[in-house]
C-alpha positions as CSV (number, residue, x, y, z in Angstrom):
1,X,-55.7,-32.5,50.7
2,X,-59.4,-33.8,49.6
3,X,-60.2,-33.4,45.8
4,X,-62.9,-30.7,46.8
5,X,-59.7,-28.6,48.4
6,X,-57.8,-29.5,44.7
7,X,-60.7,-28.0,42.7
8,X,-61.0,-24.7,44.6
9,X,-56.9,-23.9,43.4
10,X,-57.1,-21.4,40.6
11,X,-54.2,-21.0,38.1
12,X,-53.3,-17.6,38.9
13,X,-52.4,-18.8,42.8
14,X,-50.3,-21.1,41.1
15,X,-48.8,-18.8,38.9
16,X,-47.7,-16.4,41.6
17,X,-46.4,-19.4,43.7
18,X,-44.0,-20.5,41.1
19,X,-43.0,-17.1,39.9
20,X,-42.1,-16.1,43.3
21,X,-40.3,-19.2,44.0
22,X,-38.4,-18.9,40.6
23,X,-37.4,-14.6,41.2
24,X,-37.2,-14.9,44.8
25,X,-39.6,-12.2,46.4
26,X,-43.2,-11.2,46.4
27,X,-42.2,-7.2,44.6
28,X,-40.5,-9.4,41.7
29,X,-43.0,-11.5,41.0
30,X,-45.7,-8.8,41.1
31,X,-43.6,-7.0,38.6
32,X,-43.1,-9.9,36.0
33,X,-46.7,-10.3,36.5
34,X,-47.7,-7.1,35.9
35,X,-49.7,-7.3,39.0
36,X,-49.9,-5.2,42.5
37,X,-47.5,-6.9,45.2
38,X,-50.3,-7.4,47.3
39,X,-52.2,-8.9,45.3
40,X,-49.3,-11.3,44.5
41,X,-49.2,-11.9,48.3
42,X,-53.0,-12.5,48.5
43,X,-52.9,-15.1,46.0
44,X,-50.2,-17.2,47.6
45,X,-51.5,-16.6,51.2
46,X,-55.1,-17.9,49.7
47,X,-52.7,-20.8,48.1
48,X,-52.0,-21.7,51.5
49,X,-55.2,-21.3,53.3
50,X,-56.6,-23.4,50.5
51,X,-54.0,-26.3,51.0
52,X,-53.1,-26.0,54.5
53,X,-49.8,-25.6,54.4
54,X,-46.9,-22.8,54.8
55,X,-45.3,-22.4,51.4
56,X,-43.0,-19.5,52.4
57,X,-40.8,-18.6,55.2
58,X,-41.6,-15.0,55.8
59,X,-39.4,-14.3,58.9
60,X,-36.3,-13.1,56.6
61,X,-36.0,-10.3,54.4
62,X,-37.3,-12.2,51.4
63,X,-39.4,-14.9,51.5
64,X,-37.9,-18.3,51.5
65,X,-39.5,-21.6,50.4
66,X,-40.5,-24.0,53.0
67,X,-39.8,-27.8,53.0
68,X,-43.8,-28.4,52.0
69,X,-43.2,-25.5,49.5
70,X,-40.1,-27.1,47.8
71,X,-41.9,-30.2,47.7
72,X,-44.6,-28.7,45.6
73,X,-42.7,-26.9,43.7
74,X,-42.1,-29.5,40.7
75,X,-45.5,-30.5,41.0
76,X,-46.9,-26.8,40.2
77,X,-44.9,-26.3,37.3
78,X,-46.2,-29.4,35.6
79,X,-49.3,-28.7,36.2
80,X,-49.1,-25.1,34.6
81,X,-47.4,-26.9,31.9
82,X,-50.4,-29.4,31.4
83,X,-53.2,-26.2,31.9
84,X,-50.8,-24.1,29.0
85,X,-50.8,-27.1,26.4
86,X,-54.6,-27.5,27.6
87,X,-55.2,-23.7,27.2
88,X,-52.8,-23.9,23.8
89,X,-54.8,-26.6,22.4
90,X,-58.2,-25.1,22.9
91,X,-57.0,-22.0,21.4
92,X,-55.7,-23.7,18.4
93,X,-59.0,-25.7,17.8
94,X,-60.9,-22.0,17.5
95,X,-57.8,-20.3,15.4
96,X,-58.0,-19.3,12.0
97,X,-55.0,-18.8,9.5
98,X,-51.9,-16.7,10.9
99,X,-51.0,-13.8,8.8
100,X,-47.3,-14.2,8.9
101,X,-45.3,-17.1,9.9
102,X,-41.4,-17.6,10.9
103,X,-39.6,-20.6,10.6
104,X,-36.0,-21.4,11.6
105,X,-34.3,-24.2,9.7
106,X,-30.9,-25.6,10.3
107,X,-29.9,-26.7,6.6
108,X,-28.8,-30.2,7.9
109,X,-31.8,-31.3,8.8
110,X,-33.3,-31.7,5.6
111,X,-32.4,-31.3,1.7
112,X,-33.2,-28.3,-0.4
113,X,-35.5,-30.8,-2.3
114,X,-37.5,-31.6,0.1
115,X,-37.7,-28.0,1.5
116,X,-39.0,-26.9,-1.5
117,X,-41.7,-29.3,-2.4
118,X,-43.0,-28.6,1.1
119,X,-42.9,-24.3,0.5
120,X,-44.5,-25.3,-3.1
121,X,-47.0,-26.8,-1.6
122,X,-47.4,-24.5,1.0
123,X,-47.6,-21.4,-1.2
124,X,-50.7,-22.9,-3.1
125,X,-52.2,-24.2,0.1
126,X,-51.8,-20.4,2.1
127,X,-51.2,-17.8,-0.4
128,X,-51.7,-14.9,2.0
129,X,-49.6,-16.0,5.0
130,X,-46.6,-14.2,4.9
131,X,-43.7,-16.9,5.8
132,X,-39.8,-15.7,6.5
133,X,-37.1,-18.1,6.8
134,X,-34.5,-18.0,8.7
135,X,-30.8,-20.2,8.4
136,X,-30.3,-20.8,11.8
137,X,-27.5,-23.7,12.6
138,X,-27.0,-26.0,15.4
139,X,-29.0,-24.6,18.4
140,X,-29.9,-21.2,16.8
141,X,-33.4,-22.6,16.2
142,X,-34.3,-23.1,19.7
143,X,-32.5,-20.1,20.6
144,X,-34.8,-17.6,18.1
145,X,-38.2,-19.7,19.4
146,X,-37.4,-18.7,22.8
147,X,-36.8,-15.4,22.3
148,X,-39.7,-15.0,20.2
149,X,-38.3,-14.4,16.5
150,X,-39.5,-17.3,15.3
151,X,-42.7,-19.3,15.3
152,X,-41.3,-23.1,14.3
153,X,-38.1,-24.6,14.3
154,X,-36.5,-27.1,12.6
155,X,-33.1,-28.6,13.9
156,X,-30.9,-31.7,15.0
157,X,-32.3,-33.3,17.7
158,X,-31.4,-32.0,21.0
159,X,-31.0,-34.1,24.6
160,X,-33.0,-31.3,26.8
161,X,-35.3,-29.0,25.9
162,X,-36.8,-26.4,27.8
163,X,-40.1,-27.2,29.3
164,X,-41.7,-24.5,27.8
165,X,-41.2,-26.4,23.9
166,X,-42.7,-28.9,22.4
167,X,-40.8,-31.1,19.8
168,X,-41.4,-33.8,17.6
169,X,-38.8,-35.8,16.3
170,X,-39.5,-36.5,12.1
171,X,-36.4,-38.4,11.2
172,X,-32.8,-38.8,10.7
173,X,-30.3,-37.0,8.4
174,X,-26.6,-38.5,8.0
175,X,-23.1,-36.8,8.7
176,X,-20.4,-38.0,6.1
177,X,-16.6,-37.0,7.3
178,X,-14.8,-36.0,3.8
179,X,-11.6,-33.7,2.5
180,X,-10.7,-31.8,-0.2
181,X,-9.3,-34.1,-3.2
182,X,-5.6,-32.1,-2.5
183,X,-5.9,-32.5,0.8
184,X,-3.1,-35.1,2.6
185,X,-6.2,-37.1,4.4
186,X,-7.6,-37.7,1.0
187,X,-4.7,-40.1,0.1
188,X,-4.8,-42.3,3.2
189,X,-6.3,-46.2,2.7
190,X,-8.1,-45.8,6.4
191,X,-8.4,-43.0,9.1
192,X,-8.2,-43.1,12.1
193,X,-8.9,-40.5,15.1
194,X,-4.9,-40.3,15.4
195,X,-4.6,-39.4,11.9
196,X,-7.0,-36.2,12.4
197,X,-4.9,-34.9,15.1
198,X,-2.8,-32.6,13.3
199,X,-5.3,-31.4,10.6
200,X,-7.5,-28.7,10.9
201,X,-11.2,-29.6,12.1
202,X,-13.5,-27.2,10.2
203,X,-17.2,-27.7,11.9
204,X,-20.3,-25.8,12.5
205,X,-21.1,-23.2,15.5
206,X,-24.1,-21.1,16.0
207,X,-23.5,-17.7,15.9
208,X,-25.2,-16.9,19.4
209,X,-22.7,-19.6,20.8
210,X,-20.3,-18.7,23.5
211,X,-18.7,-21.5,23.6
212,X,-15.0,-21.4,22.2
213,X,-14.6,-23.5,19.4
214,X,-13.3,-26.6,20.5
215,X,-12.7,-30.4,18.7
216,X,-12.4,-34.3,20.3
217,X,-10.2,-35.2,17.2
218,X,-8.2,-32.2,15.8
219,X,-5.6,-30.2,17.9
220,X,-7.0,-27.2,15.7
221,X,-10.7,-26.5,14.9
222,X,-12.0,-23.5,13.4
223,X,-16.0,-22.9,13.3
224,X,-18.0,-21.4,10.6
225,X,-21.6,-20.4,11.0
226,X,-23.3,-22.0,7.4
227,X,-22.6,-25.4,6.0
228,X,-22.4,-23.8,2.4
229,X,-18.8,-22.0,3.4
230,X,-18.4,-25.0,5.6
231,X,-17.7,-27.4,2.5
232,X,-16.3,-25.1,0.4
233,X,-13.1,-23.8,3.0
234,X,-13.2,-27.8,2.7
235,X,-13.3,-28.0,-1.0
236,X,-10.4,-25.7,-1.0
237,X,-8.0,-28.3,1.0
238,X,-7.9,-26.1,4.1
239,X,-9.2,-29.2,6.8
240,X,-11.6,-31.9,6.9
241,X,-15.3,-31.8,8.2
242,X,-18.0,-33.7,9.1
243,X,-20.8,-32.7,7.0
244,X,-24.2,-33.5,6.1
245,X,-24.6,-35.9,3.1
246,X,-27.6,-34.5,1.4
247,X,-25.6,-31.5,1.2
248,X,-21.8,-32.8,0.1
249,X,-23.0,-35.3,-2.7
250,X,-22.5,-33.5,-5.7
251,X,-19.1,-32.6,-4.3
252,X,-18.6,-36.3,-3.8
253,X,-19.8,-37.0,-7.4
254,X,-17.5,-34.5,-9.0
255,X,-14.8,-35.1,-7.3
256,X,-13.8,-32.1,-5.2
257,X,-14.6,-33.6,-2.1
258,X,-13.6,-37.6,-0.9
259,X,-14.9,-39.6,1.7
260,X,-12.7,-40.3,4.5
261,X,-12.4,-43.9,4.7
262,X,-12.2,-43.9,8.6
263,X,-12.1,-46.8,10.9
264,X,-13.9,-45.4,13.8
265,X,-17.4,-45.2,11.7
266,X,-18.1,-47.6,9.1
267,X,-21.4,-45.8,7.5
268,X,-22.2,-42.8,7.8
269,X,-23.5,-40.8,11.3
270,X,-27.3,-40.5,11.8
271,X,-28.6,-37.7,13.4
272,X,-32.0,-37.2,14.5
273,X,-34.0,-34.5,13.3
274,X,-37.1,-32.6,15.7
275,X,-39.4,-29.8,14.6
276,X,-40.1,-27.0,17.7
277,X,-42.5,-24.8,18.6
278,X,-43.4,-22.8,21.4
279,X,-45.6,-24.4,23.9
280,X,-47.5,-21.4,24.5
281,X,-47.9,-20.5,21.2
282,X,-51.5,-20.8,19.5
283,X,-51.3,-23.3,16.3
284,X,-52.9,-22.0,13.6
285,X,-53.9,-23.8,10.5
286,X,-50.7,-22.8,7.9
287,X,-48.5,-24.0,11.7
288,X,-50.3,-27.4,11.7
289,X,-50.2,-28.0,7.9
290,X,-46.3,-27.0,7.9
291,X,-45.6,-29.0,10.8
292,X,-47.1,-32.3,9.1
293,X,-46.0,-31.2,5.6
294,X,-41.8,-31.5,7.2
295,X,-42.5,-34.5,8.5
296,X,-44.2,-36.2,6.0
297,X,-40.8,-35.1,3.5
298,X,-37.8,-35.4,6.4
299,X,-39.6,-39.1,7.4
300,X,-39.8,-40.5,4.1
């Protein structure tokens, strides 16, 4: 294919290429699209005219990718994830101040202190956006960006992300593993991952999670969906945890929670921390100044 055929592909035939591919039929795709079904058709047989090159097998009942197609395939989707960050971008340059704002915060990944310098600053900087916050554990951010209830997220780092995000990572938080001062752990010299076996794991799920509850040290785990009853079912000598330590310190000071001294990890566990956001999703000014503001305060 020459660079004049390139130029002449428009978005939209690339659109319905990858849709179709992605519901499997020309009807499906027209309907996700809110377009005819022959128009859908039109733009991938144009696709093909334009390329040279039979994208579909049309012989069955539904159409069925052909080796050229599948090898396209991968290379459509990034580029309608380059022309959506290109198409984001421009429309963020020209965008004014949102009106309302959501953001999604998972409580380890940053201290109440530094949340609320950043929303002090915030509320003198937009005083008519209208921001919510949500307390969203483990992947509930991610999970409330994709289904559109909320704008930004702020989480632990996570391996794989959907294509459709974009992250930046801000920073690292730290886990500490501690028990109740009553609790039997608490009077051990040195843990190891035998000791935990037998005790009760208490740990963090998301409350969308369908995963069942499940532990690599502790025959019994229980999960709770806010750090805040986390440490105190801790406090009260019921199992140990691994928490965050911005948020167990005072416990630590006063003496109601201890440290495990375990011999498996030395200091305590870093964790990296990402802000999210829509890739689609047009950043206004209050987004951009929020998303700089957390990671300015999580970084330093």
């Amino acid at each position: 294919m020459t660079a004049k055929q390139f130029s002449y592909l428009a978005p939209e035939q690339l659109e319905a290429f990858e849709v179709t591919a992605r519901v499997g039929s020309f009807s499906a795709a027209a309907r996700q699209l809110g377009k005819a079904q022959s128009t859908i058709s039109g733009l991938i047989n144009n696709l093909e005219i334009d390329t040279g090159l039979e994208l579909f097998d049309r012989s069955r009942r539904e159409p069925m990718l052909t080796e050229h197609g599948q090898s396209l395939l991968n290379d459509v989707r990034a580029v309608m994830n380059a022309f959506n960050r290109l198409d984001a971008k421009t429309r963020s340059l020209t965008a004014g101040v949102e009106d309302s704002l959501t953001l999604a915060i998972d409580e380890a990944a940053i201290s109440q202190g530094q949340l609320s310098a950043t929303l002090a600053a915030f509320s003198e900087s937009f005083q008519t956006v209208k921001l919510q916050i949500i307390l969203a554990p483990e992947s509930e951010p991610a999970a409330l960006i994709k289904s559109g209830q909320a704008d930004l997220g702020l989480m632990l780092a996570s391996d794989d992300y959907p294509e459709e995000f974009e992250f930046k990572g801000i920073g690292t938080t730290y886990f500490e593993a501690v028990v109740g001062a009553a609790h039997p752990l608490a009077q051990l010299s040195e843990v190891s991952a035998a000791s935990l076996r037998d005790h009760l794991h208490l740990r963090i799920g998301a409350r969308n999670s369908t995963a069942k509850a499940a532990s690599d040290f502790s025959h019994r785990v229980w999960q709770v969906d806010n750090h805040h009853q986390l440490i105190e079912l801790v406090r009260q000598g019921l199992g140990w945890a691994s928490a965050p330590s911005h948020l167990v310190q005072r416990y630590l000071a006063n003496g109601s929670l201890v440290k495990l001294p375990t011999s498996y990890q030395l200091t305590p566990f870093p964790h990296g921390v990402d802000l999210i956001w829509p890739q689609s999703r047009t950043l206004g000014h209050a987004t951009r100044w929020l998303i700089d503001a957390l990671a300015k305060q999580v970084s330093s």
